[in-house]
Backbone bond lengths (Angstrom), bond angles and torsions (degrees), N, CA, C in turn:
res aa  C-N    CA-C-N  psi(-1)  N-CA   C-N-CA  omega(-1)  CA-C   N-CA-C  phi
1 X - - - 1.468 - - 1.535 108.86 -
2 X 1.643 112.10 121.64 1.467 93.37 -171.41 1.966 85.70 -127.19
3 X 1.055 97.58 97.12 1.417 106.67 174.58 1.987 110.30 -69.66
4 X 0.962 132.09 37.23 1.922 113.95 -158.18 1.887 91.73 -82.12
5 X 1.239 92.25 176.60 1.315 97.78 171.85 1.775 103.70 -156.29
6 X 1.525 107.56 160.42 1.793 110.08 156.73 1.395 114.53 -141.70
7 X 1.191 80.85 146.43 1.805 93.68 -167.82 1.747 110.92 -71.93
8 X 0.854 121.75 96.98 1.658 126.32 -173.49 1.276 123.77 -66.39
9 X 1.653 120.37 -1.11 1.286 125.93 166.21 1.701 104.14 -173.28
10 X 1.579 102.96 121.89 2.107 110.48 178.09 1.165 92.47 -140.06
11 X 1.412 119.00 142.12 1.410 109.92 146.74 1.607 122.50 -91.53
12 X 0.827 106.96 65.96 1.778 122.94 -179.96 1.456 108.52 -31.95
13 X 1.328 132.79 -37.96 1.479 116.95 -176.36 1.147 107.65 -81.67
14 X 1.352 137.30 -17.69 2.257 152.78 178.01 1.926 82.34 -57.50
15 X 1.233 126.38 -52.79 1.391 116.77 -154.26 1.722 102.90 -58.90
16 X 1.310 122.09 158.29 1.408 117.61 138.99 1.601 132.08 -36.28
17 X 0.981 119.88 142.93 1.305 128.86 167.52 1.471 120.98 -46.90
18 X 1.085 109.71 -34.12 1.448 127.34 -173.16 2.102 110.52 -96.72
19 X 1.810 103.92 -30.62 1.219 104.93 156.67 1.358 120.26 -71.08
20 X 0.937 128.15 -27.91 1.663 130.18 -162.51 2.006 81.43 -85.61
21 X 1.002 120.27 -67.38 1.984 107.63 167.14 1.334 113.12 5.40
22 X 1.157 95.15 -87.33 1.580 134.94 176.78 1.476 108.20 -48.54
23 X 0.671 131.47 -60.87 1.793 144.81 173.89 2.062 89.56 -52.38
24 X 0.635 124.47 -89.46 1.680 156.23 -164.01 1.808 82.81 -48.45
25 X 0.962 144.26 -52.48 1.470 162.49 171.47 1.425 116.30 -20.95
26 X 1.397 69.04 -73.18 2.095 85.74 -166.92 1.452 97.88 -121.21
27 X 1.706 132.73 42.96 1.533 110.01 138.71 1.137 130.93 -72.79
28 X 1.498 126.25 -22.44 1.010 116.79 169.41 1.712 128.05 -76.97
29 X 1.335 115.74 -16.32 1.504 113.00 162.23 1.578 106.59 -63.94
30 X 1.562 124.18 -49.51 1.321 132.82 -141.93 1.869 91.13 -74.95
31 X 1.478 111.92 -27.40 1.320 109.37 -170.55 1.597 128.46 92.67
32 X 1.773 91.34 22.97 1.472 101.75 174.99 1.743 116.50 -111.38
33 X 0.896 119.20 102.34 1.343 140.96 166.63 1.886 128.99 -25.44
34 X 1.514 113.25 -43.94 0.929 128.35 170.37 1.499 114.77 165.53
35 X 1.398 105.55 142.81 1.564 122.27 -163.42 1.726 104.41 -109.45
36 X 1.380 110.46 122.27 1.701 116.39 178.86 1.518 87.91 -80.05
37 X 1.286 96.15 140.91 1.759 110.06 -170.31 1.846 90.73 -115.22
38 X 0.891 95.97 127.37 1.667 98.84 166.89 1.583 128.58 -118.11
39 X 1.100 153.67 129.84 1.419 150.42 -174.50 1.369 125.54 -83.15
40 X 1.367 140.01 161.61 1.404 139.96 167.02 1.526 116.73 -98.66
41 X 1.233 138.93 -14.01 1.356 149.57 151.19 1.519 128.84 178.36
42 X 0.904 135.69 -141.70 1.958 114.78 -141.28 1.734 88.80 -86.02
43 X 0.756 168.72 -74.14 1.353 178.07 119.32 1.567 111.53 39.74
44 X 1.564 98.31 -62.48 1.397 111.79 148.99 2.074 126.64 -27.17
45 X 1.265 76.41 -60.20 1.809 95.40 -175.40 1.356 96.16 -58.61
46 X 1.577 126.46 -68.10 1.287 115.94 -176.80 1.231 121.67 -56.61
47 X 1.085 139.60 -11.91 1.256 136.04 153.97 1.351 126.98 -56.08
48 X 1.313 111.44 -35.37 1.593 132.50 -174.29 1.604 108.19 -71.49
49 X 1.345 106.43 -38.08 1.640 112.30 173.75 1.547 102.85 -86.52
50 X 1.017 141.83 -25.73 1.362 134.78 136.34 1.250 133.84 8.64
51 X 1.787 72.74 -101.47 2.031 95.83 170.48 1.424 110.58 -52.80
52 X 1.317 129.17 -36.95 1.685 132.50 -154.64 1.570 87.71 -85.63
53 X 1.446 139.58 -40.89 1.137 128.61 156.55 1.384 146.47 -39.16
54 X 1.612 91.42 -27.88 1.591 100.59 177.93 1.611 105.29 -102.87
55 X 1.524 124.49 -12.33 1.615 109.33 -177.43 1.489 85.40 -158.49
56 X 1.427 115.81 137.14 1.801 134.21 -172.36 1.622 100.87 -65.07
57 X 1.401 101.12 -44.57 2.052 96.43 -163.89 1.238 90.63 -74.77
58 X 1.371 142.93 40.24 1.242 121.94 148.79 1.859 111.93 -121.87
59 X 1.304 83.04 128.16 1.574 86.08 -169.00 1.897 126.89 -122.66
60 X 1.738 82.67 98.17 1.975 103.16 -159.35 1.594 104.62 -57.23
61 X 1.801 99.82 148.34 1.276 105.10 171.58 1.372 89.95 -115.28
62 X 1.378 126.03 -179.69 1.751 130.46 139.24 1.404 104.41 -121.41
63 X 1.243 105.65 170.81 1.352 123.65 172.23 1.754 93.24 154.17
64 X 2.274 96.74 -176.95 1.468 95.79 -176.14 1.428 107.73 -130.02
65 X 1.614 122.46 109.91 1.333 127.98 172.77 1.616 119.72 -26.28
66 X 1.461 102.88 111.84 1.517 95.09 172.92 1.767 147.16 -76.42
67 X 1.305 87.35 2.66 1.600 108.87 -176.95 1.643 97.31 -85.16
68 X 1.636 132.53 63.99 0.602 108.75 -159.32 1.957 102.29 175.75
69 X 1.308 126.87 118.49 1.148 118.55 -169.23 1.752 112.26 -33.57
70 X 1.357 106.63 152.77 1.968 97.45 -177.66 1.563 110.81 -80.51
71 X 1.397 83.43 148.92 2.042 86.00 -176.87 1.447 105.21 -54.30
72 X 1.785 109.48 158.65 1.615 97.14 147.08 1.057 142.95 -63.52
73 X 1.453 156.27 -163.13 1.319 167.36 -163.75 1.453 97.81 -80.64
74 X 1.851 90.43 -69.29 1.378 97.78 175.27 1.827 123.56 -41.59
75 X 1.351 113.42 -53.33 1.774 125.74 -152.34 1.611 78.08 -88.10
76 X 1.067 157.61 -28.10 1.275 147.79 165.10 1.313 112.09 -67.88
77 X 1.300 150.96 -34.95 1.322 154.96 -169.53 1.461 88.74 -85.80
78 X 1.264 140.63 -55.95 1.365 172.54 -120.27 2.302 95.42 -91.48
79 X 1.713 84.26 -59.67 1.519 82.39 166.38 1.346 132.17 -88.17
80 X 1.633 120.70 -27.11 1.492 124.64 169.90 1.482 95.32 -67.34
81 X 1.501 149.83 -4.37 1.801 126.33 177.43 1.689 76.75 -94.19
82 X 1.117 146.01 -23.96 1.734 124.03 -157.18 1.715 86.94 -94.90
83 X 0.986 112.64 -26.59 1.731 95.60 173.78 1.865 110.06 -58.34
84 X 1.081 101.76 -63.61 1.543 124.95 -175.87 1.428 103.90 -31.21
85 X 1.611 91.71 -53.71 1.982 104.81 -165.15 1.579 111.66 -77.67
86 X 1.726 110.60 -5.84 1.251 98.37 172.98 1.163 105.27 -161.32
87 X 1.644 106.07 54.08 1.552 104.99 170.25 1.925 120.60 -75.27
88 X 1.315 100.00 -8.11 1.592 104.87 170.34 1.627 106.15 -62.96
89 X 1.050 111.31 -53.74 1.568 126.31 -168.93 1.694 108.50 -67.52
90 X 1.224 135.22 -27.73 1.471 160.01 -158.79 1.599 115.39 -79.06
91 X 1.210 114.30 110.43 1.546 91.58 -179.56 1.375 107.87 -109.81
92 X 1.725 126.66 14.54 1.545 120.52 165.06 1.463 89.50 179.08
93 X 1.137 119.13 171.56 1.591 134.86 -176.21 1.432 96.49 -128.36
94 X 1.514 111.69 123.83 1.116 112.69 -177.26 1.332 80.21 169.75
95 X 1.799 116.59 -178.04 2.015 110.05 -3.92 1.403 81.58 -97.71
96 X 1.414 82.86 137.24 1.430 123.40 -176.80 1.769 126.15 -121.96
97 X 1.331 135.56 125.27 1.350 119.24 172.49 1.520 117.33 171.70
98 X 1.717 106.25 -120.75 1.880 82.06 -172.35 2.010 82.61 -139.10
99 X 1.406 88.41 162.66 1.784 99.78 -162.30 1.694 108.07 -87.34
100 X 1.233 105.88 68.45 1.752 120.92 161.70 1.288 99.58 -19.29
101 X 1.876 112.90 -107.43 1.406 131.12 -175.65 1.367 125.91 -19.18
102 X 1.767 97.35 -49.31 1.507 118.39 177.57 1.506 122.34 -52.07
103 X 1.258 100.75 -32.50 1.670 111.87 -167.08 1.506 101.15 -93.68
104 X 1.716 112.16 -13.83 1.768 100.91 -175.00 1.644 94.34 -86.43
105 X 1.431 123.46 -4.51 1.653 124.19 -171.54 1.451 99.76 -106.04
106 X 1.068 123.79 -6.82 1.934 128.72 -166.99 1.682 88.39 -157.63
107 X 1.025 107.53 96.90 1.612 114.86 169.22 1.371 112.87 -90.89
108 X 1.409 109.74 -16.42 1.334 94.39 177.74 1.670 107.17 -112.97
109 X 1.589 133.72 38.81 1.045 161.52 -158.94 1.834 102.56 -98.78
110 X 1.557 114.09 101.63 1.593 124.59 174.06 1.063 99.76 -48.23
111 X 1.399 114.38 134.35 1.728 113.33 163.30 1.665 109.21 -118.83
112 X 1.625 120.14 12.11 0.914 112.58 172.57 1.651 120.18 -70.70
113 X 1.595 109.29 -43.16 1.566 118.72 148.12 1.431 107.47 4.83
114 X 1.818 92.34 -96.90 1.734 94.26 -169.87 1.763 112.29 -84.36
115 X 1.398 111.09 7.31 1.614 68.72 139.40 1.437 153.48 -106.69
116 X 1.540 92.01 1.21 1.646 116.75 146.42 1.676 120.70 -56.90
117 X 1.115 115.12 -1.76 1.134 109.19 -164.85 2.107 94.01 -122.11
118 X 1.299 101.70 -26.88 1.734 113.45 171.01 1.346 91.40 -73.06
119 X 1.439 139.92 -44.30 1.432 116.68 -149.87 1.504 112.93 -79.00
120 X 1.675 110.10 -23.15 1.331 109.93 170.06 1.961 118.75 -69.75
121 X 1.168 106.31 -27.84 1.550 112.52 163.36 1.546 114.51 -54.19
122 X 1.418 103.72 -44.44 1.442 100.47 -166.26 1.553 102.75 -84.81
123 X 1.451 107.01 -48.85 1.519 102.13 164.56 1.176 112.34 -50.74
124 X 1.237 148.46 -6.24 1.927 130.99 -169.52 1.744 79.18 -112.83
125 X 1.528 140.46 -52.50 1.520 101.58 172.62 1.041 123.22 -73.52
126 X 1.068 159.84 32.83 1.677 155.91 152.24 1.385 99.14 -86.88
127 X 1.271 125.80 -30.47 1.618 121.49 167.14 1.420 122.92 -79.09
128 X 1.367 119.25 -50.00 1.264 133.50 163.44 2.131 119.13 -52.19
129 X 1.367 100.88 -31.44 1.525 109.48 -162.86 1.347 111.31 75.38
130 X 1.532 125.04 -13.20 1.400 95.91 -166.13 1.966 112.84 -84.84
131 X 1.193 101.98 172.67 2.000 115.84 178.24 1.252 83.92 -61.11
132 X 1.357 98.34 157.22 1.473 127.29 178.00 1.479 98.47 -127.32
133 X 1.229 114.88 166.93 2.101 119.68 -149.24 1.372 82.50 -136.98
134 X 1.519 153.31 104.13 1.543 143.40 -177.29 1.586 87.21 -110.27
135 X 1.352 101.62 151.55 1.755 143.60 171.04 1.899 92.19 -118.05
136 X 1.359 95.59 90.63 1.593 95.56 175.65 1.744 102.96 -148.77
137 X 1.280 107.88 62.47 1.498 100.76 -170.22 1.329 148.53 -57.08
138 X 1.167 97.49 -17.04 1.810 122.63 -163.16 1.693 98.51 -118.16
139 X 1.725 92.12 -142.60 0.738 91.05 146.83 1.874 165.87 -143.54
140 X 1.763 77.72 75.61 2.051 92.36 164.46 0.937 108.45 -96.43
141 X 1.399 133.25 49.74 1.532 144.43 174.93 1.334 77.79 -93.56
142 X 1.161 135.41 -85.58 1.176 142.00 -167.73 1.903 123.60 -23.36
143 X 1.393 107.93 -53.07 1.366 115.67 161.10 1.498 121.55 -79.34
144 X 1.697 111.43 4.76 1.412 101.18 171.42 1.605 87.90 -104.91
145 X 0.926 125.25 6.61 1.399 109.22 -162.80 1.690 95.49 -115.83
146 X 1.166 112.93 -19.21 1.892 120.66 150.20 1.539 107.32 -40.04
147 X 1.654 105.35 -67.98 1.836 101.34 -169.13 1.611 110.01 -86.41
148 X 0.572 88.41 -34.03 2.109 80.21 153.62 1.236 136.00 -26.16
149 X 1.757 93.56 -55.30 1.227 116.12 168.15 1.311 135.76 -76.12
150 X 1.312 101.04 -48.03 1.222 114.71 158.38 1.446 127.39 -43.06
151 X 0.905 118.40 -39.37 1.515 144.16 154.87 1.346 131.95 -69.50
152 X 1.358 104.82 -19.61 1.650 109.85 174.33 1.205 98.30 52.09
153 X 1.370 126.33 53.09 1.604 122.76 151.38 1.828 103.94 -78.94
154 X 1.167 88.66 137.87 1.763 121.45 -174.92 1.537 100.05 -79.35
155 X 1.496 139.76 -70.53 1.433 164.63 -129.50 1.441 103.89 -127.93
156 X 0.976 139.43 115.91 1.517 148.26 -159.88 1.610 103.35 -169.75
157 X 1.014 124.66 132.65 1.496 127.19 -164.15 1.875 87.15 -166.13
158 X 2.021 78.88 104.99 1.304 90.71 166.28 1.499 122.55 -121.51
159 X 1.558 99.17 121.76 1.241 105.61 -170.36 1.438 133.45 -92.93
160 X 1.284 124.97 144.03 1.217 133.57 -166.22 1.819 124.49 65.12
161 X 1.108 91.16 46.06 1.753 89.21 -154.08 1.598 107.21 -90.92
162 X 1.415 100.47 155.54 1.610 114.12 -145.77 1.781 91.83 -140.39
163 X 0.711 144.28 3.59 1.414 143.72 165.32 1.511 134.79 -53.06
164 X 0.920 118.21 173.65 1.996 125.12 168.27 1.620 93.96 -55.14
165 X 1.571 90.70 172.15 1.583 115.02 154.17 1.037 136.94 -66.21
166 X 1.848 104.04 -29.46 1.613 121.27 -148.61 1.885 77.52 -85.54
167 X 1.653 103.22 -42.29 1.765 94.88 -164.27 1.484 107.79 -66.05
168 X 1.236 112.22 -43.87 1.698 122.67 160.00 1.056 128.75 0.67
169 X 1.649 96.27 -73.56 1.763 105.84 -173.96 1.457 84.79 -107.56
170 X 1.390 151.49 65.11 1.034 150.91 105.71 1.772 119.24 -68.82
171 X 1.585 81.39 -45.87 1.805 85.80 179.74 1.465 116.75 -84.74
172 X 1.269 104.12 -9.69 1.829 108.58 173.23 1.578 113.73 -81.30
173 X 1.291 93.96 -22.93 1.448 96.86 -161.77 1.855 91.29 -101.24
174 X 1.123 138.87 12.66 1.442 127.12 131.60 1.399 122.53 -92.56
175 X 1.479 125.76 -8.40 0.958 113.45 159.99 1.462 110.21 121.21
176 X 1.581 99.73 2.29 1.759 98.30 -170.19 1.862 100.40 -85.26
177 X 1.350 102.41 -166.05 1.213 118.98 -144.66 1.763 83.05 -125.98
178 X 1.619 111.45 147.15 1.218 119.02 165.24 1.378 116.31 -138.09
179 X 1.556 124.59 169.81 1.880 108.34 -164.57 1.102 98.36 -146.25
180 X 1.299 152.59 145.85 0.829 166.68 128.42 2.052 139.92 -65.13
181 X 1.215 102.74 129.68 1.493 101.97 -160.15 1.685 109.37 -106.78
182 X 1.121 126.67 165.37 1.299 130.12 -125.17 1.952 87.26 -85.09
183 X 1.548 120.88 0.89 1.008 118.81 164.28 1.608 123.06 -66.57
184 X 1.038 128.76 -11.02 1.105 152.24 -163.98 1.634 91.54 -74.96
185 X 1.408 129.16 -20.05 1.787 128.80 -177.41 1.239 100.40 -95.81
186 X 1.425 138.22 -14.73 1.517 144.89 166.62 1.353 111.28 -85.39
187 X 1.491 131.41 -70.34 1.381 150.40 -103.90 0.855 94.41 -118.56
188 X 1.663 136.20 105.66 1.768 127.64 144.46 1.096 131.50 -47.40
189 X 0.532 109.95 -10.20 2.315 127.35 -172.95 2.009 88.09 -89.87
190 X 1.161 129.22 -40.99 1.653 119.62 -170.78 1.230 85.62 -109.35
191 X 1.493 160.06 -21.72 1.293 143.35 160.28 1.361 106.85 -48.08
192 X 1.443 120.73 -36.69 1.545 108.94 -150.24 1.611 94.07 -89.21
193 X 1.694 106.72 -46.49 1.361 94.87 175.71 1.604 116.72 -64.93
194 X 1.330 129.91 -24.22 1.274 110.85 168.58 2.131 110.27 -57.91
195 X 0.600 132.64 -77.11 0.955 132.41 160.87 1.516 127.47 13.73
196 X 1.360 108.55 -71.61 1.544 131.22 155.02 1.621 109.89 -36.32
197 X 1.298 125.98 -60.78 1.141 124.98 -149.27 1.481 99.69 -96.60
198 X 1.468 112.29 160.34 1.487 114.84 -172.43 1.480 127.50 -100.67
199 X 0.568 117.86 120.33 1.737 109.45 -173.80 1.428 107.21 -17.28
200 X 1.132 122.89 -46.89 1.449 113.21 -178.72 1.257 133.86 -80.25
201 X 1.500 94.01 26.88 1.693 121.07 177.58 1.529 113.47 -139.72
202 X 1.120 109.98 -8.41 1.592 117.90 -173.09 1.138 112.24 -111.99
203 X 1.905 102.58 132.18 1.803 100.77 -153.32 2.578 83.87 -126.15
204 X 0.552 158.25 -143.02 1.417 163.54 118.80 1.783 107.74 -120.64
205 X 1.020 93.05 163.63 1.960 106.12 173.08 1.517 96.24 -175.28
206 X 1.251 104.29 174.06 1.187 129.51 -165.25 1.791 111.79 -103.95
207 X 0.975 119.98 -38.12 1.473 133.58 -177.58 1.720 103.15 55.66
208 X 1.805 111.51 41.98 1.398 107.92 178.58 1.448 115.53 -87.63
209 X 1.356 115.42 151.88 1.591 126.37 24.21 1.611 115.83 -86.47
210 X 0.961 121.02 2.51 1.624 135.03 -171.41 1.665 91.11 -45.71
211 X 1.151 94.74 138.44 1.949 103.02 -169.16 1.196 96.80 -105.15
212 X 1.854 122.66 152.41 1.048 141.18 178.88 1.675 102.97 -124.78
213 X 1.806 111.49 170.60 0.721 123.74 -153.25 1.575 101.32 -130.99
214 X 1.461 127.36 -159.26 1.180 113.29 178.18 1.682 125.27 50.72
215 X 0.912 145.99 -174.54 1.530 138.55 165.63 1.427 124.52 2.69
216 X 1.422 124.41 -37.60 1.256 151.48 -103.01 2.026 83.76 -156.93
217 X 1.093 102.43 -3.13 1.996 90.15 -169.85 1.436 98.58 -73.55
218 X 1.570 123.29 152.40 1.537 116.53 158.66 1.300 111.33 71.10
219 X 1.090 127.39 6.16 1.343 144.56 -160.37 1.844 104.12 -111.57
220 X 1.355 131.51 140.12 1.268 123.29 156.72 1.496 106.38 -75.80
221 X 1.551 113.02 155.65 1.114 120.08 165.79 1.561 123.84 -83.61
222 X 1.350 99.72 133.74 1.642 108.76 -168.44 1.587 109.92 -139.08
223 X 1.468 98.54 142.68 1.826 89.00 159.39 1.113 139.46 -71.38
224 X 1.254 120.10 6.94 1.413 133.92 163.56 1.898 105.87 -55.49
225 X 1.346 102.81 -50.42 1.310 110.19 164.25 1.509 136.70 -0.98
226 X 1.864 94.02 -66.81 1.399 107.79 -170.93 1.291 107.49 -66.89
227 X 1.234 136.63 -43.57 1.414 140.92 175.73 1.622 100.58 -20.25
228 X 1.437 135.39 -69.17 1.198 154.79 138.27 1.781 102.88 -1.65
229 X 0.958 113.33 -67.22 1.655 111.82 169.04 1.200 132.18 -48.02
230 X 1.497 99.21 -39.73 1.955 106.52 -173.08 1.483 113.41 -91.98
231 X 1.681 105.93 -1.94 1.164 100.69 172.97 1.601 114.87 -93.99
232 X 1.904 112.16 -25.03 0.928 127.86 162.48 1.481 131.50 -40.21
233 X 1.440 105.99 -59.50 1.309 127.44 146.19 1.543 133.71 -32.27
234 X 1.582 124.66 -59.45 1.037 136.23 149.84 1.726 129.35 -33.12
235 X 1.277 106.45 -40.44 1.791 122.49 160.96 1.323 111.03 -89.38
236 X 0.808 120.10 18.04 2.025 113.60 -160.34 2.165 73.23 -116.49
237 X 1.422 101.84 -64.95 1.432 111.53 -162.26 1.544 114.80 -83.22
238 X 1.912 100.62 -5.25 1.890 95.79 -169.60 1.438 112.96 56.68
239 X 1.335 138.84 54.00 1.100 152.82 -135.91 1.718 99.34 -159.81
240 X 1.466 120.36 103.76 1.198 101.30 179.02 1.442 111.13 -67.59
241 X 1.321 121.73 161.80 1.732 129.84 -149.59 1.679 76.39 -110.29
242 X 1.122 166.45 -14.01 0.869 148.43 161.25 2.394 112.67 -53.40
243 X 1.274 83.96 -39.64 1.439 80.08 -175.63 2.099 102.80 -104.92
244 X 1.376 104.93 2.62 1.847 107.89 172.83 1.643 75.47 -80.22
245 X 1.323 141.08 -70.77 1.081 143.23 -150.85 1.812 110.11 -43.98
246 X 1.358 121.68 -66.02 1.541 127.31 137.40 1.265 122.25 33.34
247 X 2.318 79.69 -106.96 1.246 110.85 -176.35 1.319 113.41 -47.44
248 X 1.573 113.17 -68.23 1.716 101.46 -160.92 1.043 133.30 -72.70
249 X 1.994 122.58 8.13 1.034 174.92 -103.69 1.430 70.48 -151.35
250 X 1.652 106.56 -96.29 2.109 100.11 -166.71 1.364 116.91 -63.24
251 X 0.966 131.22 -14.45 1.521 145.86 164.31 1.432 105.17 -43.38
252 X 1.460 103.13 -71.22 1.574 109.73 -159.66 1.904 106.84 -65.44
253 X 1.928 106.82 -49.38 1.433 105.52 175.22 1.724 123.37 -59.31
254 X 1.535 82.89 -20.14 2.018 82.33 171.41 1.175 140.19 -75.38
255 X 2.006 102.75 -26.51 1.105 111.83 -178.77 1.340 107.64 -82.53
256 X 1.334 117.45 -37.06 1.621 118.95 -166.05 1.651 112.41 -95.67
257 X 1.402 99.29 -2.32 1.773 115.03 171.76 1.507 90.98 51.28
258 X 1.234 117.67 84.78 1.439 131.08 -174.53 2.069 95.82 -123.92
C-alpha cells in the first residue's frame, strides 16, 4: 500500500514559524512527499527560495498574488529578474492571475491593469518552460485561458477552481491541470468539479493556512488534510482510493516533473 501524497499548492511562509516545524515534522509520517510552496509577492518569493533551501520537499514557485493592490514597476521587474536568476531552482511561477474577491470589494476596480501584468508571467513561462500556478476562479479562467493560448503554454495548473462546465472542459480540453482543496469533503460545487476532471488532471493541495470548515473548523491547516480528499474523490468517482491515491500521486510528479 503506497498511500504518498504532494501538496500542489501552501503558502508555507503565511504559517508561523513554529507551524511550518510542525508542518516540516510530520510529512513524512503523514505520507506527504513534498509541498509546492507558492508566494504572494516579491518578498514573499524570497522567502520561498529560503524555505526550499533549508529542506528539498519543498518546492518554491514566485510570482504576485492577485487579490491584492498591483505591484510597482519596480517590485514587478524585481520578481520577473528572480524568475530568470533561478529558474533552475523553480518548480512553477505563480500564483499568479486576475483579482476575483478583490473586484466583489471594489466593483468598480480595472482589471485590465493586471492583466497586463499576468501576460508578462505568462510570457516569462513560455520562455522559462516552467507551469504556471493561476488564481482564476470564476469566470477569468476564460481570459487567462486567452493568454495561455496565445502563448502556447503547455502546463497551467489551475488552482482551486470554482467555475462552469463550459470553462471546465475548456481547460481540460487544453490539457491543464486542476486541484482541489480539502473543501472538496463538504462542498458540492468542488465534488462536482472533481468529478468532471480526470485523474490525469487532478492534483489536491491545501491552499494553507487558508482555514476550512466542516471537519476541518478551528482546526490549523495541514497536509494531513488531503488524505480526507482522496478518499473524497474515490466516492465522488467509485474509484478505488487505493489507485485515486496512485494516480494523482503521478499526476502531481508529472506535472511539476518532481
Amino acid at each position: 500500500m503506497n498511500r504518498r501524497l504532494i501538496d500542489a499548492h501552501i503558502h508555507l511562509d503565511m504559517y508561523k514559524e513554529e507551524e511550518q516545524n510542525v508542518i516540516l515534522r510530520e510529512l513524512e509520517e503523514i505520507g506527504v512527499d513534498a509541498l509546492i510552496a507558492v508566494p504572494n509577492d516579491l518578498a514573499s518569493s524570497h522567502r520561498q527560495l529560503e524555505l526550499a533551501r533549508l529542506d528539498s520537499r519543498i518546492k518554491p514557485a514566485i510570482g504576485y498574488h492577485p487579490e491584492q493592490t498591483l505591484p510597482s514597476e519596480d517590485e514587478l521587474q524585481a520578481i520577473l529578474y528572480l524568475i530568470t536568476e533561478n529558474n533552475r531552482q523553480l518548480t512553477a511561477i505563480g500564483e499568479v492571475g486576475l483579482p476575483y474577491y478583490l473586484r466583489q470589494e471594489q466593483p468598480d476596480l480595472e482589471v485590465a491593469p493586471y492583466l497586463e501584468v499576468l501576460e508578462q508571467f505568462i510570457r516569462k513561462a513560455a520562455q522559462t518552460k516552467l507551469p504556471v500556478v493561476l488564481h482564476a476562479v470564476y469566470n477569468d479562467a476564460e481570459s487567462v485561458c486567452d493568454l495561455l493560448e496565445t502563448y502556447s503554454i503547455p502546463a497551467a495548473h489551475f488552482h482551486w477552481f470554482k467555475g462552469n462546465d463550459r470553462i471546465l472542459e475548456r481547460i481540460l480540453a487544453n490539457g491543464y491541470v486542476i486541484s482541489v482543496t480539502p473543501d472538496i469533503v463538504y462542498k458540492q460545487k468542488i465534488q462536482h468539479i472533481a468529478k468532471q476532471t480526470p485523474l490525469s488532471q487532478l492534483l489536491v493541495e491545501t491552499d494553507g493556512p487558508w482555514p476550512f470548515e466542516g471537519p476541518f473548523s478551528e482546526k490549523m491547516t495541514h497536509p494531513s488534510m488531503l488524505h480526507q480528499s482522496i478518499q473524497m474523490i474515490s466516492q465522488i468517482k467509485r474509484i478505488d482510493v487505493e489507485e485515486v491515491y496512485q494516480r494523482v500521486y503521478e499526476t502531481t510528479r508529472s506535472f511539476y516533473q518532481l
